[in-house]
C-alpha positions as a printed NumPy array, in Angstrom:
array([[ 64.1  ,  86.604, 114.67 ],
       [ 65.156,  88.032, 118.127],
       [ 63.332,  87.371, 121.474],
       [ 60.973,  89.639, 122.492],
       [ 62.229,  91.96 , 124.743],
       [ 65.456,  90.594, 124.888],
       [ 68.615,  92.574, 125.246],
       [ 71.095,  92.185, 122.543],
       [ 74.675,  94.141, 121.881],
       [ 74.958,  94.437, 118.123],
       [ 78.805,  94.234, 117.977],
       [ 78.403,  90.763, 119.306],
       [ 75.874,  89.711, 116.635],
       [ 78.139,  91.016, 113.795],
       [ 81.329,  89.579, 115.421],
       [ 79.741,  86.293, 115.918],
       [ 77.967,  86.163, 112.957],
       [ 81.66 ,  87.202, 111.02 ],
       [ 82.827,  84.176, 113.088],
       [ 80.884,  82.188, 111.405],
       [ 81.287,  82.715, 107.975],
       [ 85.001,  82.646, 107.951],
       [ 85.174,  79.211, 109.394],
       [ 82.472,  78.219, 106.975],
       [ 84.406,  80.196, 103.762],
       [ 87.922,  79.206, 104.813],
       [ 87.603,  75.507, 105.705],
       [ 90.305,  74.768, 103.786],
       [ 93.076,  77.128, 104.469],
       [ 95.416,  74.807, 106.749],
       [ 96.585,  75.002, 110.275],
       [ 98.047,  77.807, 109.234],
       [ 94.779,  79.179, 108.072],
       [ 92.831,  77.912, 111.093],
       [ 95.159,  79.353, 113.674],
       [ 94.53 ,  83.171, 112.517],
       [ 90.631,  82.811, 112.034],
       [ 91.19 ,  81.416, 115.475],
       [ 93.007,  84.287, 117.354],
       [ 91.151,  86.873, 115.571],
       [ 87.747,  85.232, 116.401],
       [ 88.858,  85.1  , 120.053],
       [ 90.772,  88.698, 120.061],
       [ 87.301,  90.231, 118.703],
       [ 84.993,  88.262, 120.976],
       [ 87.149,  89.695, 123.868],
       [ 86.949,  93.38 , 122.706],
       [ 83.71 ,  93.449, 122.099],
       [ 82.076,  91.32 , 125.229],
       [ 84.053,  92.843, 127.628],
       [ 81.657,  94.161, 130.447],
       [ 78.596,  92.87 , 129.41 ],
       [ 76.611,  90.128, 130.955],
       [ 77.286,  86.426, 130.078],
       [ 73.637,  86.026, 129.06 ],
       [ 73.754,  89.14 , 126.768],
       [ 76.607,  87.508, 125.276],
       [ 75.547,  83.782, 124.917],
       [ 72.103,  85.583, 123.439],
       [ 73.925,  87.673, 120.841],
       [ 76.046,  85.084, 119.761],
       [ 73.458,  82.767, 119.05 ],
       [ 71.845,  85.591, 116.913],
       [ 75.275,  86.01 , 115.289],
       [ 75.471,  82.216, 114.735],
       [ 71.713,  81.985, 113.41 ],
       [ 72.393,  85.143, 111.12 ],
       [ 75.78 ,  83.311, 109.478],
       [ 73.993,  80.168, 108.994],
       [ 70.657,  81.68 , 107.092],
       [ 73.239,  83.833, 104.955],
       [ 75.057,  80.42 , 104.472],
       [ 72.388,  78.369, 103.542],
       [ 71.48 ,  80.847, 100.842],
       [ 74.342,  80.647,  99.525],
       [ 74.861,  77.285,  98.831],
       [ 72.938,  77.785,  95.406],
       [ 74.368,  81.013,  93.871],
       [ 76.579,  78.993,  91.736],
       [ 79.767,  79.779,  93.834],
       [ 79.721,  77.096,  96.467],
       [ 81.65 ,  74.426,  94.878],
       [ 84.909,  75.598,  92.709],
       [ 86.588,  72.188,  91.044],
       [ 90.423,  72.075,  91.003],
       [ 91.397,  75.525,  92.937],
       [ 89.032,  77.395,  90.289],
       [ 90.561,  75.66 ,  87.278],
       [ 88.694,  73.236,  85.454],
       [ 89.773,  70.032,  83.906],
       [ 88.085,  70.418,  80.822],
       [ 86.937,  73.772,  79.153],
       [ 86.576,  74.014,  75.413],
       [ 89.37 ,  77.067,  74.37 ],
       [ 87.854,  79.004,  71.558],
       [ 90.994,  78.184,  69.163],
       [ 90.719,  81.051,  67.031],
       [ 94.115,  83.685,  66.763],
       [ 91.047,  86.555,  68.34 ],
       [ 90.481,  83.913,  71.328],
       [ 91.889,  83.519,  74.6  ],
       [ 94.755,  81.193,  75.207],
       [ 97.385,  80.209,  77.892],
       [ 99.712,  82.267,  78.644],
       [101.798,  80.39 ,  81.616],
       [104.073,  77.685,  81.755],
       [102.122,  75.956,  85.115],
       [ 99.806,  72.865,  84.173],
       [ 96.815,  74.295,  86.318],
       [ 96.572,  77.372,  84.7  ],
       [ 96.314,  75.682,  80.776],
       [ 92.437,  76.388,  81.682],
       [ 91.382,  79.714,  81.961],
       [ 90.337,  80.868,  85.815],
       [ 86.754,  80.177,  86.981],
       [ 84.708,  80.214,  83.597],
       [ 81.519,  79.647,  85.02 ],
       [ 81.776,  82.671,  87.737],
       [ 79.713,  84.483,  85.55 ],
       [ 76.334,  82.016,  85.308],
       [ 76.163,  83.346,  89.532],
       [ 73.429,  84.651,  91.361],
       [ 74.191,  88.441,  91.474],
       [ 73.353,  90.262,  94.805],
       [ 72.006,  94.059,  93.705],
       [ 72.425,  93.407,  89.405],
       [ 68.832,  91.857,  88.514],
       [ 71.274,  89.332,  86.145],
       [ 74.451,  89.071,  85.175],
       [ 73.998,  90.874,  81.718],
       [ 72.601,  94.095,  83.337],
       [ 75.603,  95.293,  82.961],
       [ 76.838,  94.497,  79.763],
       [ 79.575,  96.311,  77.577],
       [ 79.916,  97.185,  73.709],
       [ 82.408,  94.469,  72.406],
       [ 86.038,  96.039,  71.677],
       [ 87.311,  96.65 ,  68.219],
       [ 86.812,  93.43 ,  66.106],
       [ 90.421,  91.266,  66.145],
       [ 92.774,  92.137,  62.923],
       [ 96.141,  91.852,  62.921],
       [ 96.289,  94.617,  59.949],
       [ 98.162,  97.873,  60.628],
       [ 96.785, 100.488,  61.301],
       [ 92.76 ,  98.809,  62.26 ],
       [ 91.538,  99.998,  65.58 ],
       [ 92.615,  96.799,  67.375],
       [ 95.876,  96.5  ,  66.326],
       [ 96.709, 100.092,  67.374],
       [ 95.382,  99.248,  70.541],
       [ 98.317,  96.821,  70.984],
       [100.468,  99.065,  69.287],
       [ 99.897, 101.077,  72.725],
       [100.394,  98.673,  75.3  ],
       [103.643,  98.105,  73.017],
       [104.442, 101.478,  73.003],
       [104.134, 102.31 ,  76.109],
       [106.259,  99.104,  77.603],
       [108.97 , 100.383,  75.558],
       [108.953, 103.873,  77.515],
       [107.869, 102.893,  81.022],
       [108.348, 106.011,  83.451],
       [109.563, 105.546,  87.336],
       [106.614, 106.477,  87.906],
       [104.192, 104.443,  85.615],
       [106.175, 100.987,  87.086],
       [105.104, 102.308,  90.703],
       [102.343, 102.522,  89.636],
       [101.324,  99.371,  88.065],
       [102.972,  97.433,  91.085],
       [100.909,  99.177,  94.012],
       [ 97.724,  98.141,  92.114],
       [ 98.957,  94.682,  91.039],
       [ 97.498,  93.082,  94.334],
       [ 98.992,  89.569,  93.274],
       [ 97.157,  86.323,  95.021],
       [ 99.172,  85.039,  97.76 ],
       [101.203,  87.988,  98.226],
       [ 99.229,  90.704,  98.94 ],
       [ 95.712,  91.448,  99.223],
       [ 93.705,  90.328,  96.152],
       [ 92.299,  93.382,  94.343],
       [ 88.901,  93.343,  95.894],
       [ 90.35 ,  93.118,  99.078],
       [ 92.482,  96.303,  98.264],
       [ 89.167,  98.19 ,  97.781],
       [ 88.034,  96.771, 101.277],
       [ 91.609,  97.803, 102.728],
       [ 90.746, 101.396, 101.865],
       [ 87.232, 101.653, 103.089],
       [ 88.712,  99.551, 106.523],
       [ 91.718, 102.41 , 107.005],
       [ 88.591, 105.385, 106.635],
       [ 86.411, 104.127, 108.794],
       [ 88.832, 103.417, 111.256],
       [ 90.182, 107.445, 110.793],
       [ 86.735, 108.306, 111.054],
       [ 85.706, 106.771, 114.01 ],
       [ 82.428, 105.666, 112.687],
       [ 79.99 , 103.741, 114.624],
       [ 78.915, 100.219, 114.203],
       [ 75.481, 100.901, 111.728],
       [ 77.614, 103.035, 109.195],
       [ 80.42 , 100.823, 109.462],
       [ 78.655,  97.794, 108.523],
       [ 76.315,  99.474, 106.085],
       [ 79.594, 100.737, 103.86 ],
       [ 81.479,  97.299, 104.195],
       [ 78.106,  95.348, 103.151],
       [ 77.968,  97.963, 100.234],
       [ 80.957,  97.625,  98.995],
       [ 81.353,  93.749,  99.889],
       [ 77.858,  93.424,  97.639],
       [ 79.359,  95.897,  94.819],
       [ 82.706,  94.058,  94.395],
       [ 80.868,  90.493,  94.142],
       [ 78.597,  91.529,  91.724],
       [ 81.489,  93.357,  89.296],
       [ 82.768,  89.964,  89.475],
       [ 79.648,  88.512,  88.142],
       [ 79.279,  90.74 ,  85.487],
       [ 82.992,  91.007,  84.413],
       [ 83.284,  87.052,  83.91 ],
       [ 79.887,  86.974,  82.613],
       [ 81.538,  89.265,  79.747],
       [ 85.156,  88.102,  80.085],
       [ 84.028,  84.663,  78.806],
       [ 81.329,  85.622,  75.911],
       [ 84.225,  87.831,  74.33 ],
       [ 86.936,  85.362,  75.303],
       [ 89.391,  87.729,  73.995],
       [ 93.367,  87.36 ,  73.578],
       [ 95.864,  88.956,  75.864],
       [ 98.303,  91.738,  75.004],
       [101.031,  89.347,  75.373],
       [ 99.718,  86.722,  73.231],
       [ 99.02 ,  89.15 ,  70.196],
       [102.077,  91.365,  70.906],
       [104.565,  88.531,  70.436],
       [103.243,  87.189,  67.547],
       [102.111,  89.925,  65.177],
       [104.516,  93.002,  66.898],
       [107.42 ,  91.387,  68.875],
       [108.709,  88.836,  69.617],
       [110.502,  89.751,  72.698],
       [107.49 ,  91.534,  74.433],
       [108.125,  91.105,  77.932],
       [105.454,  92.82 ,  80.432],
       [106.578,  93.728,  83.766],
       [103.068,  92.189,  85.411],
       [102.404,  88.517,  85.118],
       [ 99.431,  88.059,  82.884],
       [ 96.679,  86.462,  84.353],
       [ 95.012,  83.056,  83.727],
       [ 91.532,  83.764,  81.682],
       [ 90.568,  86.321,  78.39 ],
       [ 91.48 ,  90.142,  78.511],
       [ 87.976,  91.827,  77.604],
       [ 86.949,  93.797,  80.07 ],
       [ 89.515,  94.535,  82.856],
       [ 88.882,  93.124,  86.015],
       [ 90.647,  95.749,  88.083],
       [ 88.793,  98.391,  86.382],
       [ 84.985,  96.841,  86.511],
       [ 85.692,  95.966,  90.53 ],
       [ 87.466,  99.387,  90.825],
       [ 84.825, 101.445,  89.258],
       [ 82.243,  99.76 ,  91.048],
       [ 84.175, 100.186,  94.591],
       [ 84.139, 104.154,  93.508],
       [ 80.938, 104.405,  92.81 ],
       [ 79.682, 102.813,  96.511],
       [ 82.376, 104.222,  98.183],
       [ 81.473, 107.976,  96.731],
       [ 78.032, 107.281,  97.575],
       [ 78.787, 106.477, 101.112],
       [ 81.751, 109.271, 102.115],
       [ 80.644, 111.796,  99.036],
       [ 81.983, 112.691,  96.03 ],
       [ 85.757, 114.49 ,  96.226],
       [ 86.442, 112.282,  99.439],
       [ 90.359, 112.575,  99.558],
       [ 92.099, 109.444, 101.045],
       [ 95.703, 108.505, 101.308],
       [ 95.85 , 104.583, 100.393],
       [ 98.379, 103.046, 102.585],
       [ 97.425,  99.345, 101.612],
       [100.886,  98.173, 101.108],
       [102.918, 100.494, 103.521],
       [103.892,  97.099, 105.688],
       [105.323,  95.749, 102.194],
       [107.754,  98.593, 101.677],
       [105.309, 100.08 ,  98.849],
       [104.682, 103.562,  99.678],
       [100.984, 105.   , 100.348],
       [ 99.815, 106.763,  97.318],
       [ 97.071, 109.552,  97.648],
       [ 93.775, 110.607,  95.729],
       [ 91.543, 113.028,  95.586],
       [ 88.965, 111.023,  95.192],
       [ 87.353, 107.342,  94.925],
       [ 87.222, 107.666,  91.139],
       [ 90.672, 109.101,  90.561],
       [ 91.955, 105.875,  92.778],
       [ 90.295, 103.673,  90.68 ],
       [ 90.83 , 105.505,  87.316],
       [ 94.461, 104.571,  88.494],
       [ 93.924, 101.409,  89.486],
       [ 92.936, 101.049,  85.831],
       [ 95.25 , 102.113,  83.575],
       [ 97.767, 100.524,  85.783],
       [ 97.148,  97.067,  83.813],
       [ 98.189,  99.451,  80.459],
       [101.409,  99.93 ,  82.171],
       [101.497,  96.238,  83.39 ],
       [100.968,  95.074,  79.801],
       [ 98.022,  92.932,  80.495],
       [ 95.049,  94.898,  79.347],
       [ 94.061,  97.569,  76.506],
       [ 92.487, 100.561,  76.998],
       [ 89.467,  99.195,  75.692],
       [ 89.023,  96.67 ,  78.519],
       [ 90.279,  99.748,  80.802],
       [ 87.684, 102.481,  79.692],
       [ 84.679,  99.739,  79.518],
       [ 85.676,  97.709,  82.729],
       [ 85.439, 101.331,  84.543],
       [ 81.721, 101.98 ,  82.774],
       [ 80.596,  98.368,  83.823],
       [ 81.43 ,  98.7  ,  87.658],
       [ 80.083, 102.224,  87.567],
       [ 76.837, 100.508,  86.001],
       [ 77.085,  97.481,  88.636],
       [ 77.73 , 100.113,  91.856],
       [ 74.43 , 101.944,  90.851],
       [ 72.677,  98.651,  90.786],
       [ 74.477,  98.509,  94.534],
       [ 73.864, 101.353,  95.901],
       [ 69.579, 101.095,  94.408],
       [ 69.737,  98.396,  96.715],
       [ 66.649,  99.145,  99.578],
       [ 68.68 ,  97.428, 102.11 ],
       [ 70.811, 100.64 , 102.491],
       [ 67.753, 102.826, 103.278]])
């Protein structure tokens, strides 16, 4: 609680408070790591003391501080706190079955699927992590013609007939770790780039970054939580050995089961916050990975960018249009559960 009476600048509680958490979250990022958190801390704290009194400031940032810490401390229970071997465990029992999940690189980490557990977390707005569970996709059969097998048919198809445009595509939404913003933080790079063309002050600022920070943790939830009960193969794995052979994506697959799509349940829940905070229709240009050399694309609205952002795994070769269509339906489910949240009001 704050001291009676007591004048406080709330720009130094949040930047503080920020301070806090990243040196907490990112412990164990390097010198390399350490030196950024370090001259952004100190290039914020600059802007946003500048004038004030030193006892405003010293009072603020102890709020800031006290704030990080209780938000800390909460956390150390949700289930997330402690990830063994960079999110890959030694030992996780692989369902074995021709419908399950197996590896699909070469690198000895990533013979266990990615973070299998995520799913058992304590949600945020979701009441658990089933609340926003999907219909199962079209039962595994390798028989022509079945629903599932014309599913890969598709990604096969479509591989085979990639447009200029469909390859752009699937690479501005690829948002690979460790060379570009992750997909969640793509999301957050949009809502950063309106707000700052908006000009909007600190309450509505934090109140549509908490949103959406909330919303894209929880899609996580429930996406693994589903992810790992269907423990479903990957396009790749099924194309090459019931269509062909020499299936070849353009996308790296990623390291856990294919049912739903992550991009699409974090996508659709980022639309559905971000259309309740700026409205629905609220056309953006995306300029994520301009500094890359990947051109900005535009939308004309939150739920055509992430309707994108979806099928762009099709044309990746990583997901069917199951996991696409559902994964969109569970983060639309998962933002309403955000957005209920009374927090906001």
């Amino acid at each position: 609680p704050r001291e009676g009476g007591a004048h406080y600048d709330d720009a130094v509680v949040v930047q503080a408070a920020l301070a806090a958490a990243a040196r907490a979250h990112f412990h164990n990022t390097g010198p390399t790591g350490q030196r950024a958190i370090s001259m952004v801390e100190a290039e914020l704290r600059a802007a946003v003391s500048a004038g004030l009194p030193s006892d405003v400031v010293a009072r603020s940032e102890a709020q800031g501080a006290a704030v990080a810490e209780h938000v800390l401390a909460w956390s150390a229970d949700d289930g997330g706190a402690v990830v063994e071997n960079m999110g890959f465990p030694y030992t996780h029992a692989l369902g074995g079955g021709p419908e399950h999940w197996a590896p699909t690189s070469l690198i000895a980490q990533q013979q266990m699927p990615l973070l299998p557990r995520w799913g058992e977390n304590r949600p945020f707005a979701m009441p658990s992590g089933a609340s926003c569970e999907i219909p199962d996709p079209p039962a595994y059969s390798e028989e022509p013609g079945s629903p599932f097998h014309a599913e890969a048919r598709e990604v096969h198809a479509v591989w085979r007939s990639l447009t200029v445009e469909q390859r752009a595509i699937a690479r501005f939404w690829s948002d690979d770790p460790m060379l570009s913003p992750t997909p969640p933080g793509h999301w957050i790079a949009i809502a950063l780039r309106i707000l700052e063309d908006r000009d909007l002050d600190l309450d509505r600022s934090v109140d549509a970054l908490a949103r959406l920070g909330v919303g894209l943790a929880d899609a996580f939830i429930g996406c693994w939580r589903t992810k790992f009960r269907v423990n479903l193969v990957r396009p790749v794995t099924y194309i090459r050995r019931v269509i062909d052979p020499a299936f070849e994506p353009i996308m790296t697959t990623p390291p856990f089961p294919e049912y739903p799509s992550g991009h699409s349940t974090q996508s659709g829940a980022a639309a559905t916050v971000l259309t309740d905070v700026f409205g629905d229709g609220y056309a953006f240009e995306d300029t994520t990975h301009v500094d890359d050399g990947i051109p900005a694309r535009s939308f004309p609205s939150f739920w055509a960018a992430a309707q994108e952002a979806g099928v762009s795994r099709l044309y990746g070769g990583i997901h069917f249009r199951a996991a696409i269509e559902q994964g969109l339906d569970q983060g639309r489910c998962i933002g309403a559960h955000t957005n209920a949240l009374v927090t906001w009001r």
